[in-house]
C-alpha positions as a printed Julia matrix, in Angstrom:
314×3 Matrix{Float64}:
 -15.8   149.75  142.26
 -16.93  151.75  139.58
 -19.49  154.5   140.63
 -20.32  157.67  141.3
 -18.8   158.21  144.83
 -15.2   156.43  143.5
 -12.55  158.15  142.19
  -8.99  157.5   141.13
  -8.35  161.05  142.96
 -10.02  162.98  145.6
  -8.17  166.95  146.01
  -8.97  168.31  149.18
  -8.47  172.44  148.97
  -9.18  174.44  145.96
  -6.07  176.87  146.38
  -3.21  177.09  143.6
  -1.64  174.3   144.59
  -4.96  171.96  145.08
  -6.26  173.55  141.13
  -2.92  172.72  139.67
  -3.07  169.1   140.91
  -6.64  169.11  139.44
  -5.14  170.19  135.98
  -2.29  167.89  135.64
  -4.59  165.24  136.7
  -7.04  165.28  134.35
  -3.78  165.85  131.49
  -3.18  162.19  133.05
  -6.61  161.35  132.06
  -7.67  160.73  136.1
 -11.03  160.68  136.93
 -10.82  163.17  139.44
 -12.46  165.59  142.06
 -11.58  168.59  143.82
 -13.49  169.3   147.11
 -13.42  173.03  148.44
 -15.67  174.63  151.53
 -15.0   178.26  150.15
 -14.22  180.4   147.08
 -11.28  178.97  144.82
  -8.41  180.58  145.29
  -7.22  179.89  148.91
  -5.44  182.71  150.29
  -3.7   184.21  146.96
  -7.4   185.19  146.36
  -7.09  187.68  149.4
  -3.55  188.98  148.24
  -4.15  193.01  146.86
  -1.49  192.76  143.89
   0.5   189.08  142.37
   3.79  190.3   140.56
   6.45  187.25  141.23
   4.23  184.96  139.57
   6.22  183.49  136.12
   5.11  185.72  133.0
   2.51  186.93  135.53
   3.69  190.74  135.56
   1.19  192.12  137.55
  -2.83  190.84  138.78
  -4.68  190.86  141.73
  -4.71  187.76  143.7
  -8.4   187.53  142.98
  -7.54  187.34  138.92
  -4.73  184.87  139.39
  -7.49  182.9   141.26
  -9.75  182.82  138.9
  -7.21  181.97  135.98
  -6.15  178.88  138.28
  -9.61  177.97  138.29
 -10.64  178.85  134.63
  -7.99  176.74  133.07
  -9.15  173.93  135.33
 -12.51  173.84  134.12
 -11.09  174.16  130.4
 -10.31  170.03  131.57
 -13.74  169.86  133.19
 -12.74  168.94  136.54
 -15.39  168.68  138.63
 -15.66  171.0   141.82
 -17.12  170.25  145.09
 -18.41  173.0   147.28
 -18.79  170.86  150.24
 -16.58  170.33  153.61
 -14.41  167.58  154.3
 -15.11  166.05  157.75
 -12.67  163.17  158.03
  -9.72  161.57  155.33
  -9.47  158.3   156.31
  -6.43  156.0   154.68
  -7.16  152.4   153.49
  -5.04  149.74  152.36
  -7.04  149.24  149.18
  -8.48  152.76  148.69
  -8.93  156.01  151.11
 -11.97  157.23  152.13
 -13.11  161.23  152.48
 -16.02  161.94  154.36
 -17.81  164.71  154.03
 -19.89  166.57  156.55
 -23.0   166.26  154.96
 -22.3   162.47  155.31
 -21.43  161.66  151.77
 -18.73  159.53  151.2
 -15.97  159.13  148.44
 -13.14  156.7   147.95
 -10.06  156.82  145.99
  -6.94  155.32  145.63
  -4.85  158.53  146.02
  -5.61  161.56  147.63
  -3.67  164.87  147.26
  -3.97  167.2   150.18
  -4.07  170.99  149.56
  -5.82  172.92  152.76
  -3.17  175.53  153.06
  -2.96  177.55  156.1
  -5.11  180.26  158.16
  -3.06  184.0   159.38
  -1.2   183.53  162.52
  -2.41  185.41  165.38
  -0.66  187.37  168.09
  -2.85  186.36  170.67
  -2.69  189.47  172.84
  -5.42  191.44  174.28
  -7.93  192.94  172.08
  -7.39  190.72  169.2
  -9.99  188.73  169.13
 -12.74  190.88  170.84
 -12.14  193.82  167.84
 -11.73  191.18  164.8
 -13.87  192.93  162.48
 -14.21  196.06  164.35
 -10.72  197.22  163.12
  -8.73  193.83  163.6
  -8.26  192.65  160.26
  -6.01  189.92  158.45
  -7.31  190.92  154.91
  -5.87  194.46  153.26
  -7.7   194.03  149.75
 -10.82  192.73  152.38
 -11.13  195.3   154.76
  -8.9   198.11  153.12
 -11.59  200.25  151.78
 -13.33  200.57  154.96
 -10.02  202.94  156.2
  -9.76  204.88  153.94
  -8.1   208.4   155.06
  -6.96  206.98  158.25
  -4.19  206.04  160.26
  -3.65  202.25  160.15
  -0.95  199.61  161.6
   0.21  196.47  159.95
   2.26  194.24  161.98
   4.7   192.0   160.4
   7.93  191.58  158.26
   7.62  189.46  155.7
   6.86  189.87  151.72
   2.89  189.52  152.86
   3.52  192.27  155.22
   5.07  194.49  152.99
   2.87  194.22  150.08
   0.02  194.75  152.04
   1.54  197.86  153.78
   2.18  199.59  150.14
  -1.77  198.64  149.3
  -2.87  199.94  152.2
  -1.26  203.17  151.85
  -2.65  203.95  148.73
  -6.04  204.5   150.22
  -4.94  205.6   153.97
  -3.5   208.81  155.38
  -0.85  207.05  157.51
   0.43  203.24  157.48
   2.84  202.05  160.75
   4.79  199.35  160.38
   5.78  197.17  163.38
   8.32  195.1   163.0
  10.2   193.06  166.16
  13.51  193.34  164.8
  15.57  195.88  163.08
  15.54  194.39  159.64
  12.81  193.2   157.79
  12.3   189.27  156.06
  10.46  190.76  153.02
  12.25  190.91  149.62
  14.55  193.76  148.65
  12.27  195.11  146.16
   9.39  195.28  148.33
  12.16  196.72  151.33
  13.13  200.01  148.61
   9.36  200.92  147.83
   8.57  200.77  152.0
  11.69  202.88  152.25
  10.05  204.69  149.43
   6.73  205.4   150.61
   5.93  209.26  152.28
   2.37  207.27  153.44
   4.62  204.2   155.76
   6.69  204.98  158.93
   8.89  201.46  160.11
   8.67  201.23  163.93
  12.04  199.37  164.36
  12.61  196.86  167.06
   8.76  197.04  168.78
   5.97  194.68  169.48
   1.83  194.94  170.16
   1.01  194.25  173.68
  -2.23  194.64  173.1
  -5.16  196.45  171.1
  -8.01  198.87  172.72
 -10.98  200.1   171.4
 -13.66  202.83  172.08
 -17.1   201.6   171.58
 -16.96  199.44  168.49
 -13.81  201.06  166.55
 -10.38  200.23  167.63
  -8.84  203.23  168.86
  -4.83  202.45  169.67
  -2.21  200.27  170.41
  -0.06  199.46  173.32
   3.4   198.85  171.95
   6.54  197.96  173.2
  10.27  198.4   172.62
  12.06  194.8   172.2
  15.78  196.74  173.42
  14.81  199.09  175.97
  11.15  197.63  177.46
   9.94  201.31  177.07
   6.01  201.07  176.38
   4.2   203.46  174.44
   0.29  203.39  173.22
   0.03  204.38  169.18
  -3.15  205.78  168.11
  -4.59  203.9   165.6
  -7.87  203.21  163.6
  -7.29  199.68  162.71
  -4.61  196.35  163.08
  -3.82  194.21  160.15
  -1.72  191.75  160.97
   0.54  189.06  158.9
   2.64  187.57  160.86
   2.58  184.2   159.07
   0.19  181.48  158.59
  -0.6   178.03  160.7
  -1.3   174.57  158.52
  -4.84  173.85  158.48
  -3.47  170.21  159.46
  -6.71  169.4   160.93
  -7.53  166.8   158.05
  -4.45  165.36  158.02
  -4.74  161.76  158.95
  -3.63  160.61  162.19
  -0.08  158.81  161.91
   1.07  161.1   158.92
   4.37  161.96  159.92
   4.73  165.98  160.94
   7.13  168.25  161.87
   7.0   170.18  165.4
   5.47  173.23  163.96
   2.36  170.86  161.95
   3.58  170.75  158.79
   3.17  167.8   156.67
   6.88  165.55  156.05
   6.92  164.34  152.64
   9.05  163.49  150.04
  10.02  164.75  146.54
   7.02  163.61  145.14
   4.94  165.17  147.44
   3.7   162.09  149.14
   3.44  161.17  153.22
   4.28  158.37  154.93
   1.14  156.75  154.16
   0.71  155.0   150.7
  -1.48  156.95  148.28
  -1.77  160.13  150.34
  -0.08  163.72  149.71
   0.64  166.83  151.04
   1.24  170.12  148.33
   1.34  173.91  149.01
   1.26  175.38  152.43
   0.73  172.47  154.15
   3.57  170.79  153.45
   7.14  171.26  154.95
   9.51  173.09  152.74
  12.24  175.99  152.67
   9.51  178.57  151.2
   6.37  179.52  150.81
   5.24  181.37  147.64
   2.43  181.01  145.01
   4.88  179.2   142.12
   5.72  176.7   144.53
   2.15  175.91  145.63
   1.67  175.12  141.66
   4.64  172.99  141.4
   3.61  170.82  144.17
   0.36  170.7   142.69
   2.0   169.18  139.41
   4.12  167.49  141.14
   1.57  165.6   143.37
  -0.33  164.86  140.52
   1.8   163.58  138.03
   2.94  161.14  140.97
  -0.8   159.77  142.14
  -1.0   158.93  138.53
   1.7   156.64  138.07
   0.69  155.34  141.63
  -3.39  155.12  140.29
  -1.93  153.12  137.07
   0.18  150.59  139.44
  -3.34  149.99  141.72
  -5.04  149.52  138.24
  -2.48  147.32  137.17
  -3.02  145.07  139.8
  -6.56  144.9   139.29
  -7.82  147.69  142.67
C-alpha cells in the first residue's frame, strides 16, 4: 500500500507533545505526518513567559513553539494544515479522515489534540467573550492596559498569567475559591510579591455584567459566609483548567470519567496501534516537559509496533 495517502504514522495535533512525536519519529526513520487545524504550538504558544522548561531559562511560549517546530522541520516532517474529521481504527491499518474528504491510512496513529480553557459557565461569560472575557493574557493583555483586571483561578497558569498581566495593568484581582492557592511556591512568593495583585481569598464569580460592549464588573461571592459583593472590573481572564479535546478519540477507547484518554506506559490505548500523549491523556500532571516526553515516548513505541506490522508483511 505504498502511496501518497499511506503512512507508517499519522500525528493528529501539532502541540509539544504532537512535534516531539514527529521528531523522534522521523529519528526512527518513519515515514510520517503531522496534521494540525491551527498554528503549531497548541496552547504553550498562548503562555506569556516558559521558565520550567529543562535548560529553557526563560522564552515566551510563542518562541518555545516555534523551536518545537523548527527542530522538526530540521527532520523534514511534513505538516498538514488541514482538520481531522474522523480517526477511524482498523485491524490492518487506521484510517484519518479529513474534512476536506481526503483520506490517510496508517498503521499507528499518535494522538496529540490537547485541551481547550475550562469555562465557568455563569452569566455573562459567553455573551462578553471578546468584549472583556478573555482566556488568553499574552492575547488580549495589551488591549487593558492601565486598567483594573480579574483573573480567576489557582493554578501555575493562573498565576503566571496574573504577574504578566500586571505588568501592563493598574490593578490585577485574583479570585481564588479556597484559601490557598495550587500554583507552585515560586510563582505563590512573586503574587505575594506583587504591589499591582490583590488575592480575594475564599470567593467565587457568579456572574459577569457589562455596559454596552465593555465588561464593566463582577458579581462575586464569599465561599464561607455567602456574602455577595459586585467588583468593578474592566475585563475576566479566566484559567481555571482545561477540558480534553476528546472529540477525535475513537469510540471504544477506554476513558476516564472526566474524558481523558487511559493508556499505558507507552502511551498507547486500548486499541492496537493507536495513542494518546500530552493533555489528552490521563496522568498525575500536566506541564510542557511532560507533553514532550509522551511525545518521545509515543513515538519510539509506534515504531517498534510499525517494524512488527512490516515484519509481517502489512
Amino acid at each position: 500500500m505504498a502511496n501518497r495517502s499511506f503512512y507508517d504514522l499519522i500525528i493528529v495535533g501539532g502541540g509539544p507533545a504532537g512535534l516531539s512525536a514527529g521528531i523522534y519519529a522521523l529519528r526512527a526513520s518513519m515515514r510520517t505526518v503531522l496534521i494540525e487545524k491551527g498554528a503549531p504550538g497548541g496552547q504553550v504558544a498562548l503562555s506569556a513567559e516558559v521558565e520550567n522548561y529543562p535548560a529553557v531559562k526563560n522564552k515566551s511560549g510563542f518562541e518555545l513553539a516555534q523551536s518545537f517546530l523548527e527542530h522538526a522541520q530540521e527532520y523534514n516532517l511534513e505538516v498538514l494544515s488541514q482538520e481531522v474529521s474522523a480517526i477511524e481504527p482498523g485491524l490492518d491499518h487506521h484510517t484519518v479522515r479529513l474534512n476536506g474528504a481526503e483520506v490517510l491510512k496508517a498503521h499507528a496513529i499518535i494522538i496529540a489534540t490537547g485541551g481547550t480553557p475550562r469555562k465557568l459557565n455563569i452569566p455573562g461569560e459567553d455573551e462578553n467573550y471578546g468584549k472583556g472575557v478573555s482566556y488568553c493574557a499574552v492575547c488580549d493583555g495589551f488591549f487593558f492596559r492601565d486598567k483594573v483586571v480579574a483573573v480567576v483561578g489557582g493554578g501555575d497558569t493562573a498565576a503566571e498569567e496574573a504577574l504578566y498581566l500586571a505588568k501592563i495593568t493598574k490593578k490585577v484581582y485574583l479570585i481564588h475559591r479556597r484559601n490557598t492557592l495550587r500554583a507552585s511556591m515560586i510563582l505563590q512568593k512573586r503574587l505575594e510579591t506583587d504591589p499591582n495583585i490583590e488575592i480575594l481569598w475564599n470567593t467565587v464569580a457568579k456572574a459577569i455584567r457589562a455596559e454596552g460592549d465593555e465588561v464593566c464588573a463582577m458579581d462575586l461571592e464569599d465561599t464561607y459566609s455567602g456574602d455577595k459583593r459586585r467588583l468593578t472590573t474592566d475585563g475576566a481572564f479566566i484559567f481555571i483548567g482545561f477540558e480534553p479535546n476528546n472529540q477525535l478519540v475513537p469510540a471504544g477507547t477506554r476513558m476516564n470519567a472526566d474524558g481523558y484518554v487511559v493508556t499505558d506506559d507507552k502511551c498507547e490505548t486500548n486499541i492496537d496501534g493507536i495513542y494518546a500523549i500530552g493533555d489528552l491523556r490521563e496522568k498525575y500532571a500536566r506541564q510542557i516537559v511532560l507533553s514532550a516526553a509522551d511525545g518521545c515516548t509515543a513515538a519510539l513505541a509506534s515504531a517498534h509496533y510499525v517494524e512488527i506490522k512490516r515484519s509481517a508483511g502489512l
